[in-house]
C-alpha positions in Angstrom: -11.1 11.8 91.8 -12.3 10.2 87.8 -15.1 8.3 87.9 -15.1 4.5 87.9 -17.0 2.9 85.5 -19.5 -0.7 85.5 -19.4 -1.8 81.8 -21.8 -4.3 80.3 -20.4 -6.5 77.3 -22.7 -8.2 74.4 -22.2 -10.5 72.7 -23.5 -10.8 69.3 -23.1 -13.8 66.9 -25.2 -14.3 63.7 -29.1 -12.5 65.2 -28.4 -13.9 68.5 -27.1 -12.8 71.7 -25.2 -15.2 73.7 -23.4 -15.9 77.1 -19.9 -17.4 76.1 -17.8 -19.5 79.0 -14.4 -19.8 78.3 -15.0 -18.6 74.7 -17.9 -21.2 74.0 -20.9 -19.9 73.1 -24.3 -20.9 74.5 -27.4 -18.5 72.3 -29.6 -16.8 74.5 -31.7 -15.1 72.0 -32.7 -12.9 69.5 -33.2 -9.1 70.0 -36.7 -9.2 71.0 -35.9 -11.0 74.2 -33.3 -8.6 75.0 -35.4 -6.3 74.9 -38.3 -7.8 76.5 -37.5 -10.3 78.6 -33.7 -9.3 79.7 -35.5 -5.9 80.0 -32.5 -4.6 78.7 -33.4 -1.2 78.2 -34.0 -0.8 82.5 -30.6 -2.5 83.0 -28.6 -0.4 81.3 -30.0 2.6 83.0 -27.4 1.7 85.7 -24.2 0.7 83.7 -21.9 3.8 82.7 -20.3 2.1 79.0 -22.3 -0.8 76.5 -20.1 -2.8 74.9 -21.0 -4.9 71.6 -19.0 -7.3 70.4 -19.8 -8.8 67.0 -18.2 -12.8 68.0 -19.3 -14.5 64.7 -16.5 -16.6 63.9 -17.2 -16.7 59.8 -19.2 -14.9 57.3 -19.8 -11.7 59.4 -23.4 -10.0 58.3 -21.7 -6.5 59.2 -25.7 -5.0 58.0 -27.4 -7.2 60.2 -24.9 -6.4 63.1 -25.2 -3.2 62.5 -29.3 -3.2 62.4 -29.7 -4.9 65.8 -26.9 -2.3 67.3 -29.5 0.7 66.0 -32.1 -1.0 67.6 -30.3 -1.2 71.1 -29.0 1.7 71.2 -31.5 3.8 70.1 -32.9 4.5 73.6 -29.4 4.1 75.5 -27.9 7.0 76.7 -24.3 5.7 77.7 -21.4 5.8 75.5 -21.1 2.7 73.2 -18.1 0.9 72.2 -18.4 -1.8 68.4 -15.9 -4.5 68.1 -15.7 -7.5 66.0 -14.1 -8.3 63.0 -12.8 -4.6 62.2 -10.0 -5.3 59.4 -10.1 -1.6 57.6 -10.5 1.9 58.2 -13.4 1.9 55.9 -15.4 -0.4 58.4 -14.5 1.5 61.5 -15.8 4.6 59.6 -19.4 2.6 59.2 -19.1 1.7 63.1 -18.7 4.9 63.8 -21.6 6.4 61.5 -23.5 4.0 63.2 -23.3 5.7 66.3 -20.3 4.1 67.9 -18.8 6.6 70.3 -15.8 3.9 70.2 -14.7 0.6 68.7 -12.9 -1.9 70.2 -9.4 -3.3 68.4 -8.2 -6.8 69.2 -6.7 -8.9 66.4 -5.7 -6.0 64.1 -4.0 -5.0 67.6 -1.5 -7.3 67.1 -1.7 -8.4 63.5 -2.2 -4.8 61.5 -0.8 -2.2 64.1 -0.6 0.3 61.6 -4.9 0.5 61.4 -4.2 1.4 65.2 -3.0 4.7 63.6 -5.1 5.0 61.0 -8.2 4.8 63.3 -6.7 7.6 66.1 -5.5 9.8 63.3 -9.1 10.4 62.4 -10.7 9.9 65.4 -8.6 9.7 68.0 -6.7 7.3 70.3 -9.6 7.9 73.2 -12.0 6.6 70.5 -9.6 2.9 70.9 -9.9 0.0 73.1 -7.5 -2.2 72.8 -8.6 -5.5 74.0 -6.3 -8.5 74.9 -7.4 -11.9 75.3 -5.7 -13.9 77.7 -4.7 -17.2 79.3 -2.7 -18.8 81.2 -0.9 -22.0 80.8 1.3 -23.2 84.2 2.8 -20.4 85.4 2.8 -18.2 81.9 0.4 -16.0 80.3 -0.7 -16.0 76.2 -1.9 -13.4 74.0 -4.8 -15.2 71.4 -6.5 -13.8 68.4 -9.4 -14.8 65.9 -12.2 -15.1 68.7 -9.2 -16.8 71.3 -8.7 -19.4 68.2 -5.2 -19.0 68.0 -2.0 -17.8 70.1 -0.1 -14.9 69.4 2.4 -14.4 72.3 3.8 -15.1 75.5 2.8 -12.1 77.7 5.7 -10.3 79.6 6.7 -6.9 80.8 8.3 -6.1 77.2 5.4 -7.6 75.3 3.3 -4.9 77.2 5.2 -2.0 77.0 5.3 -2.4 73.0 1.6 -3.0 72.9 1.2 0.0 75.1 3.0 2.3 72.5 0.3 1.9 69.9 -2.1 4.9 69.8 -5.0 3.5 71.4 -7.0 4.8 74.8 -7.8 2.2 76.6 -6.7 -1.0 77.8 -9.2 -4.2 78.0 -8.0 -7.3 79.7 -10.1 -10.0 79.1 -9.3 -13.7 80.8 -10.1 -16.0 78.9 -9.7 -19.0 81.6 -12.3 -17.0 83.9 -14.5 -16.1 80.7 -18.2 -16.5 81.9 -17.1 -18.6 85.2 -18.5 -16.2 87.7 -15.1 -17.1 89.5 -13.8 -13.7 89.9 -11.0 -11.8 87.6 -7.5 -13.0 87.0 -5.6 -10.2 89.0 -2.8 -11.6 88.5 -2.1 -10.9 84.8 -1.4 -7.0 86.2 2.1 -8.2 86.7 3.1 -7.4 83.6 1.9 -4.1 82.9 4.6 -1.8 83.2 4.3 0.8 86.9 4.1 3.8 83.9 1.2 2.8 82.0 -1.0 5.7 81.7 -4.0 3.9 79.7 -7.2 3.5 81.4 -7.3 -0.1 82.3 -10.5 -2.1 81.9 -10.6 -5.8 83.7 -13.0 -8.2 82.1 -13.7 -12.0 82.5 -15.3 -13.5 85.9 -17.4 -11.6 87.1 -20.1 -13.6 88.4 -21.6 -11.3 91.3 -21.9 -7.2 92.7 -18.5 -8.5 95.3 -16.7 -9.2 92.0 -17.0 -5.6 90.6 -16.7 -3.9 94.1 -13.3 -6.0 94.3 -12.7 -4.9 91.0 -13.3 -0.8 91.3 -11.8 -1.3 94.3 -8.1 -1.6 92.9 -6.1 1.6 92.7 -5.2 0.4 89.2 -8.0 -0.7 87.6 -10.5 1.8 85.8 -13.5 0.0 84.9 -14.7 -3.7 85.1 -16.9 -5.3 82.4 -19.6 -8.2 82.5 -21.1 -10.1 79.9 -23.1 -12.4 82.4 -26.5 -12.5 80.9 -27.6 -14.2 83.3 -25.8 -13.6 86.5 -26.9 -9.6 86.6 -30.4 -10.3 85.3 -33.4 -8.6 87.0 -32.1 -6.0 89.4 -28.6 -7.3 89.6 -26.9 -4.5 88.3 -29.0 -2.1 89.4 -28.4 -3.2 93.0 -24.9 -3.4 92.8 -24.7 0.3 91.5 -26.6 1.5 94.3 -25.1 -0.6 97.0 -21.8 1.0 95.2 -22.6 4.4 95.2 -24.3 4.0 99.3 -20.2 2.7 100.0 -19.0 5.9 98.6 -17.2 4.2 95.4 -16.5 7.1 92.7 -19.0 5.9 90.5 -20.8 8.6 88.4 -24.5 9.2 90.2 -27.5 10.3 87.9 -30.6 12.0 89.3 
């Protein structure tokens, strides 16, 4: 059976790491209190992917980005994914370089498909997320862009299947309505990925405690479940979950 995997999600806007609730951002702090204070460098001793997201919503510093990603990562010894504002081949080349072991695609997904290709042709399409923003409005579902500032396109099984062509490795859905709630994922949404999608699937958006991402691994569909909840996993959180995981027999990797 493949491995299931707990991923953690950061979110990085101008020096600052912060916890975002339905897209709105609340700073936490700088990289010396993730480090010391979060204890960060302990916590993700029991996640199996980092994600960083760069979430700046104008005048990107891609150096300074890239500085405080060195810094985090330079004792982490789980793949890492880079996202945020990643418009050309020649800045997913820099992501890479940096140490990225992938990046993460979500308005050029939908607005520049052909950098889709670009990016797998040189690295690969297992070196791709592709993440999708979501909400839902009455009984519908939206695709949104631009750090969920504007909407793209109604969600059906079509929509999906087209966006499911594009040479990418992954899939990341990401609810926007549950976004830091704590309330659980948006299951849902899964209603509209076609019965043959091969992608790994990665659900993101809700999770507020260790039942959430049980629930989550749980489903014969879903791959990996992400978190961005500063707060909600700090201490021992995640740690605990992992190990109550692994005691239930979940097919999550196990390190000596």
């Amino acid at each position: 059976m493949l491995k299931k995997r707990i991923i953690f999600t950061l979110h990085y806007d101008k020096g600052f790491f912060n916890l975002s609730r339905n897209f709105r951002l609340q700073k936490i702090g700088d990289l010396n209190w993730l480090l010391k204070n979060y204890n960060f460098l302990k916590i993700a001793e029991s996640i199996d992917e980092l994600i960083i997201i760069d979430v700046s919503r104008d005048n990107r510093e891609h150096d300074k980005f890239l500085e405080n990603v060195s810094e985090i990562t330079k004792n982490i010894f789980v793949p890492v994914c880079l996202g945020g504002g990643i418009r050309t081949l020649e800045y997913a080349k820099k992501l890479f370089e940096s140490g990225a072991d992938k990046i993460n695609l979500n308005t050029s997904l939908f607005h520049d498909p052909s950098l889709v290709d670009e990016i797998s042709k040189t690295y690969g399409a297992q070196a791709i997320i592709g993440h999708i923003d979501f909400r839902k409005k009455e009984n519908d579902y939206y695709v949104y862009t631009n750090n969920g500032a504007k909407e793209f396109s109604k969600i059906d099984m079509a929509f999906m299947e087209k966006i499911l062509e594009l040479n990418f490795g992954e899939l990341l859905l990401h609810s926007m309505d549950k976004d830091g709630t704590g309330m659980n994922f948006d299951y849902e949404i899964m209603k509209h990925l076609p019965k043959n999608n091969k992608k790994p699937l990665i659900f993101s958006g809700g999770a507020g405690n260790y039942h959430h991402l049980k629930e989550g691994l749980a489903h014969k569909d879903i791959d990996a479940v992400s978190t961005a909840n500063l707060l909600n996993f700090v201490g021992d959180g995640l740690i605990n979950a992992r190990k109550i995981m692994l005691d239930e027999k979940y097919p999550l990797a196990k390190w000596e």
